[in-house]
C-alpha positions in Angstrom: 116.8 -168.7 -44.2 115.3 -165.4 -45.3 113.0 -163.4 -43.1 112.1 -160.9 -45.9 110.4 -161.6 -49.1 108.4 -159.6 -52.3 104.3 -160.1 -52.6 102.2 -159.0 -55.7 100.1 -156.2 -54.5 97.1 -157.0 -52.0 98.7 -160.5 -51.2 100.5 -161.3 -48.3 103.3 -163.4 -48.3 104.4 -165.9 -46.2 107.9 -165.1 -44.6 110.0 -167.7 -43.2 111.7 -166.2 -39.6 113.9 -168.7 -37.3 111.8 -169.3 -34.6 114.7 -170.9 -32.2 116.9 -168.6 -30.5 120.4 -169.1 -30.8 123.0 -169.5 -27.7 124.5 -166.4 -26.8 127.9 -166.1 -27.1 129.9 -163.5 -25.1 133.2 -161.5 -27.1 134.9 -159.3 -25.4 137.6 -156.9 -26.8 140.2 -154.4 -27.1 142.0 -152.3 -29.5 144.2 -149.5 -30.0 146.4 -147.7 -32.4 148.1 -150.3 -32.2 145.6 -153.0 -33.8 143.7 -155.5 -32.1 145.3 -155.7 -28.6 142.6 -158.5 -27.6 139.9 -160.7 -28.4 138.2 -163.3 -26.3 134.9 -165.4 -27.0 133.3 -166.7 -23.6 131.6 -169.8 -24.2 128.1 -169.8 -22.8 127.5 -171.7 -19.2 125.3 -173.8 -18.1 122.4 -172.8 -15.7 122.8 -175.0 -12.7 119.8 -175.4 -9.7 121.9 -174.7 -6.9 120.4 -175.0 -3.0 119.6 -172.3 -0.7 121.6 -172.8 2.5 119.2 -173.0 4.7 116.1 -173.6 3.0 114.6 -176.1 1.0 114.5 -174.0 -2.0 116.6 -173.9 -5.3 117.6 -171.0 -7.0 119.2 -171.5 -10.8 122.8 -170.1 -10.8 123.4 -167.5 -13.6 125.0 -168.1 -16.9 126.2 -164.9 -18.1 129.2 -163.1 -17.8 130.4 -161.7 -14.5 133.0 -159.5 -12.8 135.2 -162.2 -12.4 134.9 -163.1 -16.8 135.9 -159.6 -17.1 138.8 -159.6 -14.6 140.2 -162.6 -16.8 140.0 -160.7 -19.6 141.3 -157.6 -17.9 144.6 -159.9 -17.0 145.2 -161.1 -20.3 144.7 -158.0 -22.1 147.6 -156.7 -19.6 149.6 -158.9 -20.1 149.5 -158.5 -24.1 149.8 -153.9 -23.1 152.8 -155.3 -21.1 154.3 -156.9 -23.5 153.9 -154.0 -26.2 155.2 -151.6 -23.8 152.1 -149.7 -23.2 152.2 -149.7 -19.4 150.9 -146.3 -18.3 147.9 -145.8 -21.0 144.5 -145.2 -20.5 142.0 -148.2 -20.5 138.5 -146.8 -22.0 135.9 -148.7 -21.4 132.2 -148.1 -21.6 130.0 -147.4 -18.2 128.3 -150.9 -18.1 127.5 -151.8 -14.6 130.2 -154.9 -14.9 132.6 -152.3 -16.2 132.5 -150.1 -13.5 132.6 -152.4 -10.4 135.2 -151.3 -8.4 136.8 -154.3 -8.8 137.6 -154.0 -12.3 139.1 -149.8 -12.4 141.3 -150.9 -8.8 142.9 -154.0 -10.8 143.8 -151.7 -13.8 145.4 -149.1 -11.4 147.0 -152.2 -9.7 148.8 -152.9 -12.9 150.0 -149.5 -13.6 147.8 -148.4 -16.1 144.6 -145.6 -15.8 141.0 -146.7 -16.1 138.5 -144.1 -18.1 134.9 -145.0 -18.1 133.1 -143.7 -20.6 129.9 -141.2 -19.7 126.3 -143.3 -19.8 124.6 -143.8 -23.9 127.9 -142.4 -25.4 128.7 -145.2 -28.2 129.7 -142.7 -30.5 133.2 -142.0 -27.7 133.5 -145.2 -27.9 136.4 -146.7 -31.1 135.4 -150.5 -29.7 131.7 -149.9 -31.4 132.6 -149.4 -34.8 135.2 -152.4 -34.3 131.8 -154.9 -33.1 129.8 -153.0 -36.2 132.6 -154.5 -38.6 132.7 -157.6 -37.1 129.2 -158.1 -36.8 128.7 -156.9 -40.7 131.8 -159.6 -41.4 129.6 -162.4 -40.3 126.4 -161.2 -41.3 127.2 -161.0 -44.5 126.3 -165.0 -45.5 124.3 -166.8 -43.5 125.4 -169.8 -41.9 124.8 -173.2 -43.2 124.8 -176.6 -41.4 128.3 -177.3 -41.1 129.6 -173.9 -40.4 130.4 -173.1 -36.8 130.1 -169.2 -35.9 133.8 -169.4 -34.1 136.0 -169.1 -37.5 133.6 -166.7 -38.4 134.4 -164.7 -35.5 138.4 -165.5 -36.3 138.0 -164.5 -39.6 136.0 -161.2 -39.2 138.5 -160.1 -36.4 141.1 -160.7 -38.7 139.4 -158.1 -41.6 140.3 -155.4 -39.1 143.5 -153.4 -39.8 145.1 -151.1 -37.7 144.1 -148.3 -39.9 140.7 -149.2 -39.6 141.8 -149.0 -35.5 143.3 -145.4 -36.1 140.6 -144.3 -38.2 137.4 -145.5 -35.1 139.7 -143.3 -32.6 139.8 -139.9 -34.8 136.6 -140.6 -35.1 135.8 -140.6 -31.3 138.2 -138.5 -30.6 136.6 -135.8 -32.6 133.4 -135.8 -30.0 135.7 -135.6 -26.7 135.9 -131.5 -26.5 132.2 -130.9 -27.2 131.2 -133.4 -24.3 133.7 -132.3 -21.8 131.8 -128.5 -22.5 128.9 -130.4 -22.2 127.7 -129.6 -25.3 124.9 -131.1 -27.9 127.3 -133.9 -29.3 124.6 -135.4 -32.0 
């Protein structure tokens, strides 16, 4: 489905747009200079009318993803740093409110290895962006038809990333640390 189209001049033309809104569908990740250290797709939940002890009202139990999602995620992606040898390295992650729950930083120093987060609306410090930007642009790229599922497409995308591509995103943010730590004009 397109949701741009030409007109002759002075005449409108009539666009189709996709008026449902798709399920959302929660990836989290990790890389290095290593490669792709881990990828995990979250399958969306269920909202739920739970009871209000208590009361005779119903409140509907969130779907999204949580602290504890991310402390799976944290575990496994451990466990694969573990297993490459990479205890000890810094853990970047970006200064999301789920991110920086003091649950999450005290696990990573639990497991021998040193949380950074990353300062507020600083993408560009960030190698994990331009890793979702390629991935997102992997899938993008043809629409999806009736019998196509968006998880191979995920797969496959994730796959298109090499670990030069990995060493190449942290130069690149890399190049931005000195000027913020003097708290200079980055962009």
């Amino acid at each position: 489905m397109r949701n741009r189209a030409w007109a002759p001049k002075n005449k409108p033309e009539k666009v189709k747009v996709p008026t449902q809104k798709g399920t959302s569908i929660t990836i989290m990740g990790c890389i290095s200079s290593a490669g792709n250290i881990d990828i995990s797709k979250r399958n969306p939940g269920v909202y739920k009318k739970r009871k209000v002890p208590g009361t005779s009202k119903f409140v509907r139990a969130g779907k999204g993803t949580n602290t504890d999602h991310i402390l799976i995620f944290v575990k496994n992606m451990l466990d694969v740093m573990d297993k490459e040898g990479m205890k000890g390295y810094y853990v970047v992650m970006d200064n999301v409110r789920i991110h920086g729950n003091n649950r999450v930083p005290a696990y990573i120093e639990a497991r021998g290895y040193k949380p950074w987060l990353l300062p507020p609306y600083s993408p560009f410090l960030n190698p994990i962006e331009e890793f979702w930007s390629k991935v997102k642009q992997h899938i993008k790229r043809h629409p999806l038809d009736s019998h196509d599922t968006l998880t191979p497409r995920i797969i496959a995308a994730c796959q298109t990333v090499s670990r030069k591509d990995c060493i190449g995103w942290i130069r690149h943010a890399e190049s931005f640390w000195n000027s913020c730590l003097n708290e200079e004009r980055c962009l």
